[in-house]
NUDREN-114313 format. One record per residue (C-alpha): residue in three letters; chain; y, x negated, z negated. Coordinates in steps of 0.05 Angstrom, whole numbers. Example, Ala and Ser with C-alpha at 12.3 -4.5 7.8 and 13.67 -1.06 7.14 Angstrom:
+-------+-------+--------+--------+--------+
! lumgu ! pakol !      v !      u !      w !
+-------+-------+--------+--------+--------+
!   ALA !     A !    -90 !   -246 !   -156 !
!   SER !     A !    -21 !   -273 !   -143 !
+-------+-------+--------+--------+--------+
***
This chain:
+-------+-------+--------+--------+--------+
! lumgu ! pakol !      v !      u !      w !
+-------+-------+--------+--------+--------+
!   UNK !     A !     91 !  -2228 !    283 !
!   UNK !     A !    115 !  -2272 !    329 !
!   UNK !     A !    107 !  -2265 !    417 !
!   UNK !     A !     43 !  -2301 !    411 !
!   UNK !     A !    -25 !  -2294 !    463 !
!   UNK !     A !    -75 !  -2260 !    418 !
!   UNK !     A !   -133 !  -2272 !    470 !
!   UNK !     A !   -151 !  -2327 !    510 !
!   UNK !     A !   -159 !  -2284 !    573 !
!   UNK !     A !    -89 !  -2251 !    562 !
!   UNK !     A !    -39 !  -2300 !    575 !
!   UNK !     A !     20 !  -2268 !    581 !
!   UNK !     A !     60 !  -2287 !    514 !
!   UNK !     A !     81 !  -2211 !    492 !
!   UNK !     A !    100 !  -2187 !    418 !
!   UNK !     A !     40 !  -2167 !    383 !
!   UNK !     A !     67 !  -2109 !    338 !
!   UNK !     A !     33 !  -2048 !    367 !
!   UNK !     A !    -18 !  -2080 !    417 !
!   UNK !     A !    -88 !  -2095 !    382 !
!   UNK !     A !   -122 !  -2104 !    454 !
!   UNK !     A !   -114 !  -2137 !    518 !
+-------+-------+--------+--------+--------+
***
């Protein structure tokens, strides 16, 4: 996927490949 914010509350644009959680 692409470096996109997967929750509102995290905004720090990081690669979400392995990270399911803030």
């Amino acid at each position: 996927m692409v470096c996109r914010k997967r929750f509102p509350q995290d905004n720090t644009p990081e690669p979400v490949q392995g990270r399911g959680g803030p």
